[in-house]
N, C-alpha and C positions, 0 to 999 in steps of 0.2 A: 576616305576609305570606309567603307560598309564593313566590313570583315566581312565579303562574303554574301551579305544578305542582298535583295533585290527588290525593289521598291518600284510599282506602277503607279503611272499616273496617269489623269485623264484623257482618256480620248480628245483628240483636235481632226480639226475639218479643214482639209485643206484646198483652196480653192484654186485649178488652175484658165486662170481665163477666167472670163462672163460668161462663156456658152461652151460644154465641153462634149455633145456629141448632138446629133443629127438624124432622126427615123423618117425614113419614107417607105409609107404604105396603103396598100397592097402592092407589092412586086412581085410580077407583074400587074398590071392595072387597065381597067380599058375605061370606064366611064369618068375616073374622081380618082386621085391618090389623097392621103395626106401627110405634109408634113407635121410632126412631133418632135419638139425640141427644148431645152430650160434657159432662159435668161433671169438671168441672176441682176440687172441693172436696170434700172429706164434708158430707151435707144428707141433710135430710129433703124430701122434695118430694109431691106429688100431683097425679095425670092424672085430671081431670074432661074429662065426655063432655055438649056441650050439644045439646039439639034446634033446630031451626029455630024454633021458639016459644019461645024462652031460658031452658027448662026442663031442668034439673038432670038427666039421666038418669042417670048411674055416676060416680063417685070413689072413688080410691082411691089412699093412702097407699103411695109407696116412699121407702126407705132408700137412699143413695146414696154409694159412696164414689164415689173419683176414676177416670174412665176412660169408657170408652164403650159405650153401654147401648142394645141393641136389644129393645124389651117390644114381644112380641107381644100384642095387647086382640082376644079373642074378640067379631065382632061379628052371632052367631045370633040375638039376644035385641034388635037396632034393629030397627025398620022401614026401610024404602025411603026417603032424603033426605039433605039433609044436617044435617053434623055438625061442631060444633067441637070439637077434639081441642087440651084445655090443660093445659100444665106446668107447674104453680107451683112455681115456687123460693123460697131468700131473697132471689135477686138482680132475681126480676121473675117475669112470665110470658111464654109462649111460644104463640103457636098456630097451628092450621091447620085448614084444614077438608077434610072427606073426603066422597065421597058413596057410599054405601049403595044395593048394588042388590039386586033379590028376582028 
């Protein structure tokens, strides 16, 4: 019992996951978007590119140490739509969708 009184203590950091959110920009985008993202771990991970028909269009493997990581993804080579833009991790995956203009 305090009688009362009320006692703070330090701020804590609470981590959920190795990776807790995912930016892709410009949205819309017509030449380059990129992704912006935090991994908090060393990991191997891969950003696949899906079409609107939930066809495979690009993947590709990065390496990741710990920190925060803006990859720009050249995007001359879509068409006009949209697109799901995913990060697989160990911890899970991530996504978002961008749209593609001509």
């Amino acid at each position: 019992d305090n009688n009362g009184a009320t006692t703070t203590s330090s701020p804590i950091r609470i981590v959920v996951g190795v990776l807790n959110k995912m930016a892709v920009f410009p949205n819309p985008a017509r030449e380059r978007f990129k992704i912006e993202f935090l991994s908090q771990v060393e990991q191997t991970a891969a950003i696949s590119i899906i079409d609107g028909y939930s066809r495979l269009i690009d993947q590709f493997p990065v390496i990741l140490l710990a920190g925060v990581y803006e990859i720009e993804i050249a995007a001359t080579h879509l068409s006009a739509g949209i697109y799901a833009v995913t990060l697989h991790t160990t911890d899970g995956r991530f996504s978002s969708r961008i749209v593609i203009l001509r």
